[in-house]
C-alpha positions in Angstrom: 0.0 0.0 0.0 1.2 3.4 -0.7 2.9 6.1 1.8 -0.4 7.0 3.9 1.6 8.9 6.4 0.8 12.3 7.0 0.2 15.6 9.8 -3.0 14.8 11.4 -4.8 11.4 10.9 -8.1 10.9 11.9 -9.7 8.1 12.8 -14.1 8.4 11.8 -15.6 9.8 9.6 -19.2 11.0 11.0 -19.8 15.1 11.9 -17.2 15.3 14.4 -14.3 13.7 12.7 -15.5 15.4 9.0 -15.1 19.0 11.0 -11.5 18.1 12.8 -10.2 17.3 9.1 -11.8 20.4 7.7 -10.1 23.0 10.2 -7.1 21.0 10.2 -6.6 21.4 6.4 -7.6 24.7 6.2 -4.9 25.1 8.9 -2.5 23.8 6.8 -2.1 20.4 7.4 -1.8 17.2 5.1 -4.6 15.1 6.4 -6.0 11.2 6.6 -9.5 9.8 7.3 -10.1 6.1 8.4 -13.2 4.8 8.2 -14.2 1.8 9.4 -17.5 1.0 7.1 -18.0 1.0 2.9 -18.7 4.0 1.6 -22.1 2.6 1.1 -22.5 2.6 4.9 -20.2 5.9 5.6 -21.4 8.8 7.9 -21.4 7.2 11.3 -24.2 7.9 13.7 -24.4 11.3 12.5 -26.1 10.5 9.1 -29.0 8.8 11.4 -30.2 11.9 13.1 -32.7 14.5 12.7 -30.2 17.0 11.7 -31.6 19.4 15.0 -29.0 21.7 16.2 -29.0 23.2 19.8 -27.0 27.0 19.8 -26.9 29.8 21.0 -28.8 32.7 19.4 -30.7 36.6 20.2 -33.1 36.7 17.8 -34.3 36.4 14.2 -31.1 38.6 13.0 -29.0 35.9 14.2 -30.7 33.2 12.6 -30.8 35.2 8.9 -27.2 35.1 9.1 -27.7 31.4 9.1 -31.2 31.3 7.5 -31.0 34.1 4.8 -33.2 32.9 2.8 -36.2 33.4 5.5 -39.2 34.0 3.4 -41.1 37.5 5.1 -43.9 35.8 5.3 -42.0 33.0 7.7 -40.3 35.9 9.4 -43.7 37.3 10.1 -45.9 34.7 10.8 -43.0 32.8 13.4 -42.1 33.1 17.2 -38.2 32.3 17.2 -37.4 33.4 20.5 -34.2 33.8 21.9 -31.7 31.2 23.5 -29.3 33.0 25.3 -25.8 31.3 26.9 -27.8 31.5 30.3 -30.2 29.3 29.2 -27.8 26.8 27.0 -25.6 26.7 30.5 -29.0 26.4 32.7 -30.4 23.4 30.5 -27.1 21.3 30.4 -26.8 22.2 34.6 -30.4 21.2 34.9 -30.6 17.8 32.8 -27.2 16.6 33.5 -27.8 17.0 37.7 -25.2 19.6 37.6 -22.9 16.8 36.8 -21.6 18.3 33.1 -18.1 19.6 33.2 -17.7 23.3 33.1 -15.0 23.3 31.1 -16.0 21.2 28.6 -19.6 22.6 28.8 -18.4 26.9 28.4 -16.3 25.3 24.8 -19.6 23.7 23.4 -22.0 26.5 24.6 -19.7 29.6 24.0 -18.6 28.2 20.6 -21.8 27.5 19.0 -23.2 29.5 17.5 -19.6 30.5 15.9 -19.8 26.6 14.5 -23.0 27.1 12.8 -21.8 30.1 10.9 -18.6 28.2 10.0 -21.4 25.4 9.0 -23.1 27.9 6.8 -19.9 29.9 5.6 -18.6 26.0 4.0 -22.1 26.1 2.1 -24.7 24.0 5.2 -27.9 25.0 4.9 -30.7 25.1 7.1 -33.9 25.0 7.7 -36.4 26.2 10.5 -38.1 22.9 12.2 -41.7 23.7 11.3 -43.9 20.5 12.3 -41.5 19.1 14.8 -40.1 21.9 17.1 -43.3 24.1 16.4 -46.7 24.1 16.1 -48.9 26.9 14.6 -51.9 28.8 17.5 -53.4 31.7 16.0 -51.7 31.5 13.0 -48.6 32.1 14.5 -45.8 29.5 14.7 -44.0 29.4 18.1 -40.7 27.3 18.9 -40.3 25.8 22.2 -37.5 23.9 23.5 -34.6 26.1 23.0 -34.7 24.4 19.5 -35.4 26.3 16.4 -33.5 24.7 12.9 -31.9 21.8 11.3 -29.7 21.1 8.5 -31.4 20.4 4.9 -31.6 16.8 4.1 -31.7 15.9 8.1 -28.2 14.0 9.5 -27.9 12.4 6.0 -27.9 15.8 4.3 -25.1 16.9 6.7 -22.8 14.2 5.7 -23.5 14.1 2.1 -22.4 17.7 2.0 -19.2 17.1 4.4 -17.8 14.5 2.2 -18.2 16.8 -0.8 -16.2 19.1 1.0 -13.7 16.4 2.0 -12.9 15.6 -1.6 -13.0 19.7 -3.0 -10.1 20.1 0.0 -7.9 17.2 -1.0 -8.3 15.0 2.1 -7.3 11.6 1.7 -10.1 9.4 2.8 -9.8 5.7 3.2 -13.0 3.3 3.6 -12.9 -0.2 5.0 -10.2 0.7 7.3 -10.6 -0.2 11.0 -8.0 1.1 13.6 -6.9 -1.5 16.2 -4.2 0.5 18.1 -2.5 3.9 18.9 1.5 3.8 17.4 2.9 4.8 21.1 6.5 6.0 22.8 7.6 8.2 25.0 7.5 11.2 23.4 3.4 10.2 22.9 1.4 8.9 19.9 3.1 8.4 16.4 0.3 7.1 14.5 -2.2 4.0 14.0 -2.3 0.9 13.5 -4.8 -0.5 11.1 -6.4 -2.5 8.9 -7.7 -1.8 5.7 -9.1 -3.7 3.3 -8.2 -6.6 5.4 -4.2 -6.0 5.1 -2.5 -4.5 8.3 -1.0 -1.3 7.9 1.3 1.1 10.0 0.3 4.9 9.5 2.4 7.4 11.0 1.4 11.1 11.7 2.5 13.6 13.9 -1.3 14.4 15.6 -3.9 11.6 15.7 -7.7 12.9 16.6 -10.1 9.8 17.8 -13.6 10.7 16.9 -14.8 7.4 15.5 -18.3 7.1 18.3 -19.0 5.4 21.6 -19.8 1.6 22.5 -23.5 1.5 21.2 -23.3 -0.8 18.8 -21.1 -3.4 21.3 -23.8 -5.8 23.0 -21.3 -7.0 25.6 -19.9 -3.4 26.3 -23.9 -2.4 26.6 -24.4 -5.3 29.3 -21.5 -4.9 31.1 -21.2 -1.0 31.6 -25.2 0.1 31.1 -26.6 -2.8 32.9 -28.6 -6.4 32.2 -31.3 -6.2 29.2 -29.0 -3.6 27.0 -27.5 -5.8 25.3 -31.4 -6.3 24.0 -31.9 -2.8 22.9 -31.8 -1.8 19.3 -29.0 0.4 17.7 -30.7 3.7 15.9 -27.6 4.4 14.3 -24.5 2.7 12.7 -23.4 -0.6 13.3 -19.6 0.2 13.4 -19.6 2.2 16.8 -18.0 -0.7 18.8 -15.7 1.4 21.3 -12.6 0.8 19.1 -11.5 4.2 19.6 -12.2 3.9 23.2 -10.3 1.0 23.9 -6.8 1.9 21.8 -7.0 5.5 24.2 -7.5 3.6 27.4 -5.0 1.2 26.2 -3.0 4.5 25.9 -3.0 5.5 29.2 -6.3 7.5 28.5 -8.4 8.9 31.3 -12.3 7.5 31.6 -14.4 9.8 32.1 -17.9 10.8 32.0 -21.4 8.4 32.9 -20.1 5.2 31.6 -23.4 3.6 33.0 -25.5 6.3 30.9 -26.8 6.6 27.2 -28.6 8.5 24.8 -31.8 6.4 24.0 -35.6 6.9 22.9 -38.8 5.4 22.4 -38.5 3.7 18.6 -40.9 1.5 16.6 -41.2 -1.7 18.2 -40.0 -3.7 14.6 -37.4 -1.2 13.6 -34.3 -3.3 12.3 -31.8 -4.4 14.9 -29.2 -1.4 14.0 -29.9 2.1 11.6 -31.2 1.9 8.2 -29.6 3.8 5.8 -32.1 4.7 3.8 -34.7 5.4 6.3 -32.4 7.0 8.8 -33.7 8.5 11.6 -37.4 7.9 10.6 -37.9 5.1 13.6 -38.0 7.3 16.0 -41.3 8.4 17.8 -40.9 11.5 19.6 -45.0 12.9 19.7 -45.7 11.0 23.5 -46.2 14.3 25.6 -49.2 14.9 23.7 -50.8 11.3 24.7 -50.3 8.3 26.9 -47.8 5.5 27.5 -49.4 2.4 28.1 -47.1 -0.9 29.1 -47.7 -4.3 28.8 -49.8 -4.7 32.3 -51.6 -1.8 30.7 -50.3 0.9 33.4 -48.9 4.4 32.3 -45.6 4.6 33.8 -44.2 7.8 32.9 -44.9 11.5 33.0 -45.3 12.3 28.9 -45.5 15.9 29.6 -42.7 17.0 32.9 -41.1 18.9 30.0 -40.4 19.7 26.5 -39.7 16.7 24.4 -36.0 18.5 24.1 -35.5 17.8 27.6 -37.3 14.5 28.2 -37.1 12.2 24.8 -34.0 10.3 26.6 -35.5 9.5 30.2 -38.6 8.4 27.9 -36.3 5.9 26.4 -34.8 4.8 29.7 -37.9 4.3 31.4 -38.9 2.1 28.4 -35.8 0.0 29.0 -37.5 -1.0 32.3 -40.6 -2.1 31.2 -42.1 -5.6 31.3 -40.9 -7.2 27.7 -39.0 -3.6 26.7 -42.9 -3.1 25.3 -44.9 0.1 25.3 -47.9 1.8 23.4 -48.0 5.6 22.4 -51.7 5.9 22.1 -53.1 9.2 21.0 -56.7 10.2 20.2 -58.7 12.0 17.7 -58.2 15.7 18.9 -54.3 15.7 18.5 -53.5 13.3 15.3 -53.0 16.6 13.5 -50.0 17.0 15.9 -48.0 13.7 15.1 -44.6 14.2 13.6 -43.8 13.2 10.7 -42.1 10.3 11.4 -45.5 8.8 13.0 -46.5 9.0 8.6 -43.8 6.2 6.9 -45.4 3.0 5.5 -42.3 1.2 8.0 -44.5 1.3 11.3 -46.5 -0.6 14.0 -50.0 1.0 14.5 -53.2 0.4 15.4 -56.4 2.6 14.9 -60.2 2.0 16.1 -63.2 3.8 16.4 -63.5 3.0 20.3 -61.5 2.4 23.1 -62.7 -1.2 23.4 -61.5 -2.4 20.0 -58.5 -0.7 20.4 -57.9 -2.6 23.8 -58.2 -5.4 21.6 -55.6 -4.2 19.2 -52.8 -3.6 22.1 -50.8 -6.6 21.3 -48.9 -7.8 24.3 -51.4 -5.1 26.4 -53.4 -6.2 29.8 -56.4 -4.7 27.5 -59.0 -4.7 30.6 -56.3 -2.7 32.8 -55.7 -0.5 30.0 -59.4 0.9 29.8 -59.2 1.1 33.4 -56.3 3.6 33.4 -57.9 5.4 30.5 -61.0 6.1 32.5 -58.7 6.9 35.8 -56.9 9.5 34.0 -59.2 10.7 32.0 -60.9 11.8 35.5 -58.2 13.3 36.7 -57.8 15.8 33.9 -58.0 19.3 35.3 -59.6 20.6 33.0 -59.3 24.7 33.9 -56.3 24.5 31.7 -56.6 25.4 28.2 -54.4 23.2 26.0 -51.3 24.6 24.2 -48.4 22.5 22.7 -46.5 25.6 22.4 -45.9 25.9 26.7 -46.1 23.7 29.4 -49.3 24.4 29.6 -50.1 23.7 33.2 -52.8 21.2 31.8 -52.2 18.4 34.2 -53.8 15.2 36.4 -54.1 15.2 39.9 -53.9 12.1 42.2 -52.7 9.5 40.1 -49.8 7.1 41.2 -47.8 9.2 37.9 -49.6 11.9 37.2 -48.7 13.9 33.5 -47.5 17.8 34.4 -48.8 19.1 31.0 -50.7 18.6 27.9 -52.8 16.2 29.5 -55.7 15.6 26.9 -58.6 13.3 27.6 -58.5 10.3 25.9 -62.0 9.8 24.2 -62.2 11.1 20.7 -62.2 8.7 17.9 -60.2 7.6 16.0 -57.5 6.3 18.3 -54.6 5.4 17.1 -51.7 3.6 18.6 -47.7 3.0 18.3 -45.9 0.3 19.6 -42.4 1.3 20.6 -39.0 -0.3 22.6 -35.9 1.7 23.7 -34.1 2.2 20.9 -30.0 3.4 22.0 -28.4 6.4 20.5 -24.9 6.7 21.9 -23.3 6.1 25.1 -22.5 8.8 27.3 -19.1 7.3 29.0 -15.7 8.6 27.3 -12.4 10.0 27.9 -11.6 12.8 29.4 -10.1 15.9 27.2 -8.9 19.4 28.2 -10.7 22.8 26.5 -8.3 22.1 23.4 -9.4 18.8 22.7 -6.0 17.3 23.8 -6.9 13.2 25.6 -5.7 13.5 29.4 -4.2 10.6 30.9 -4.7 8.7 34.1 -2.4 11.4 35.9 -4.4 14.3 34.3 -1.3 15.2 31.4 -2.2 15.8 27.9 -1.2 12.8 26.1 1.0 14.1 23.1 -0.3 14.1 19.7 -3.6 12.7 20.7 -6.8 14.4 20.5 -10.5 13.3 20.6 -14.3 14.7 19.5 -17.8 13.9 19.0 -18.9 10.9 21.1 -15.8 9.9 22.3 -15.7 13.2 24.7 -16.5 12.3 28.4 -17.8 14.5 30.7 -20.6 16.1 29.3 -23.4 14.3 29.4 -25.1 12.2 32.4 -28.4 10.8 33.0 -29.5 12.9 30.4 -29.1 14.8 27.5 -30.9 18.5 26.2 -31.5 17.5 23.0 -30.4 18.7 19.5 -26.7 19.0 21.4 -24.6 16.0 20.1 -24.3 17.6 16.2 -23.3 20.9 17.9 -20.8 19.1 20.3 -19.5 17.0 17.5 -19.0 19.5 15.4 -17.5 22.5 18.2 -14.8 19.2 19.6 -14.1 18.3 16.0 -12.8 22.1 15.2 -11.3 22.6 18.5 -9.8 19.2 17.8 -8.6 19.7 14.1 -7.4 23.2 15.1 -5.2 21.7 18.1 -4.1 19.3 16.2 -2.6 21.2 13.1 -0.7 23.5 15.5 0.5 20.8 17.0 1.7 19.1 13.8 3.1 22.4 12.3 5.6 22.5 15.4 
């Protein structure tokens, strides 16, 4: 095989890793990608998501810089609010337990909304999130969440245009090639060792950035660090995220860090395919459950669908489902807020019921205690206060009183026909545990020292996320590490 050494090698090739390369050859550098799957299969977790981005912003002149091409009418007949630092800062405290690094957490919130221009200044485009993130009430659309865009084309669109990028900037990318270890001595990390196209290969480089995903798609890693019945729970995105980046830094010398006992999961169809599907990417997911019930298989409700947002509560909805009887639950939604669904409740790929009456659909719950089930419809529907007028544009205040869980907002009676129902199991995203890197992106090792020539990004970065996660931040973290990453990296090199 030819000469594949270079400045900075990077090993991935989803969001995180694309951006490291990017800065890193802009900075100069000569520059190698590895990835692990086909091109076919290329893009990492990132091509499975929604394509949401979390940033800070003050207002719609902010978002034109991003959004120029804003129709008036949009401008006028939409409610993009603000989201200031304060509040990026206050939902990361707030969902993480005031576990996330401060450190870590002032690069990804003080940097972000700089990423998105440098996004939109390499030709990204986005797009406001009409009929996900907001929904129209006097013919006004309001966004809620902190969550206002996402890139055209979703997580797929994202990648497509990174790799054209890649190849206008003359970065060598390689598929099929799967590191195994870190090329280590003492004066730190020299290069990889991998494998590509089945033939073992030294590469040598004078930075090396690890941004190649978490352990989600390792069944024994998932039972022995998240806990008994993960290794059961389907992959939403690519079937290459093993840890193999995670085990040649701790092999290293690299510092864990970070919830290695926590994930990024959500409630997905029930018969989605063991691991993502690259064609219908992130379309599994079903994210519309604060605006009905969740039913499981002894026919109780056993969460609250509306303590928050859907921003802020989508991955405890997954984890609760993890400790269901059977991994089983329903959505189950009723005449007056169908109009509501997102789309991804509309593909052909899905398991639903519908019925004119609460009875037949009892009958329809596969798996369902159906009797208990119309019991805990009738329960809750009596505990509705109904003073509250409904509005899925705030927490609304519309909530149940009494009930062993009672539902904090956009609690809806369920008695209008049709009635439809979705069944869904957890459904894991990315894992949360990771190594632990300074402000510059630089791996620490056991004795807290920066690890010459080695950097990390994207999933790989510990410390940021625990218990939970605000959603629409893993893109912006990916993609705020991977420059900090490619930029550290390049300096490095150059000396």
């Amino acid at each position: 095989m030819s000469n594949l050494n270079c400045d900075v090698l990077i090993v991935g090739a989803g969001n995180a890793a694309l951006c490291a390369a990017l800065t890193a050859r802009a900075a100069g550098a000569s520059v190698t990608v590895l990835e692990r799957a086909s091109e076919h299969e290329r893009g990492g977790n990132s091509r499975f998501t929604e394509g949401s981005m979390r940033f800070v912003f003050n207002g719609l002149e902010d978002l034109l810089r991003l959004m120029p091409d804003l129709t008036e009418e949009e401008k006028k007949n939409t409610d993009f609010g603000v989201y200031t630092e304060e509040q990026f800062f206050d939902d990361i405290a707030r969902v993480t337990d005031y576990r996330a690094d401060p450190d870590l957490t002032e690069v990804l919130v003080r940097r972000s909304f700089e990423t998105l221009l440098w996004l939109r200044s390499n030709g990204i485009r986005f797009m406001p999130k009409y009929g996900k993130q907001a929904y129209k009430v006097n013919g006004k659309f309001k966004f809620s969440g902190g969550v206002v865009l996402e890139v055209w084309g979703g997580g797929a669109g994202l990648m497509e245009a990174l790799y054209k990028l890649i190849q206008e900037r003359g970065i060598n990318l390689i598929y099929e090639a799967r590191a195994l270890s870190l090329i280590q001595d003492d004066a730190g990390i020299q290069g990889v060792v991998a494998r590509i196209k089945g033939e073992r290969t030294e590469i040598r480089a004078r930075s090396v950035i690890l941004a190649c995903g978490g352990f989600e798609a390792n069944a024994e890693w998932r039972a022995r660090y998240l806990g008994p019945g993960w290794d059961l729970a389907k992959v939403r995105g690519s079937r290459f995220n093993t840890g193999d980046g995670l085990r040649m830094a701790l092999d290293a010398g690299a510092m864990p860090y970070g919830n290695w006992s926590g994930c990024h999961a959500v409630a997905g169809d029930l018969n989605a395919p063991n691991y993502g599907d690259v064609a219908l990417g992130d379309a599994f997911q079903k994210h519309s459950y604060p605006f009905g019930i969740l039913i499981n298989a002894d026919g109780r409700r056993y969460f609250d669908e509306g303590s928050d947002f859907r921003m802020y509560t989508y991955v405890e909805c997954g984890l609760a489902l993890m400790r269901q009887p059977k991994q089983l639950a329903w959505q189950v939604f009723d005449g007056k807020v169908l109009n509501l669904l997102r789309d991804e409740y509309r593909i052909r790929h899905i398991t639903k019921v519908r019925a004119d009456s609460l009875e037949e659909l009892a009958e329809k719950l596969e798996g369902v205690n159906g009797q208990r089930f119309l019991e805990t419809v009738r329960e809750y529907n009596a505990a509705i206060d109904t003073s509250r007028s409904f509005d899925p544009n705030s927490k609304d205040g519309r909530c149940t009183r009494g009930l062993a869980v009672n539902k904090s907002n956009w609690a809806n009676t369920i008695d209008q026909p049709p009635f439809e129902a979705y069944a869904v199991t957890c459904g894991i995203t990315f894992t949360f545990g990771g190594i632990k890197v300074n402000q510059d992106a630089q791996v620490m090792d056991v004795d807290d020292k920066p690890i010459p020539g080695l950097y990390a990004a994207g999933e790989m970065v510990g410390g940021l996320f625990y218990t939970n996660y605000p959603g629409a931040s893993g893109l912006v973290s990916g993609a705020v590490f991977g420059r900090t990453a490619g930029a550290s990296a390049a300096a490095a090199a150059s000396k």
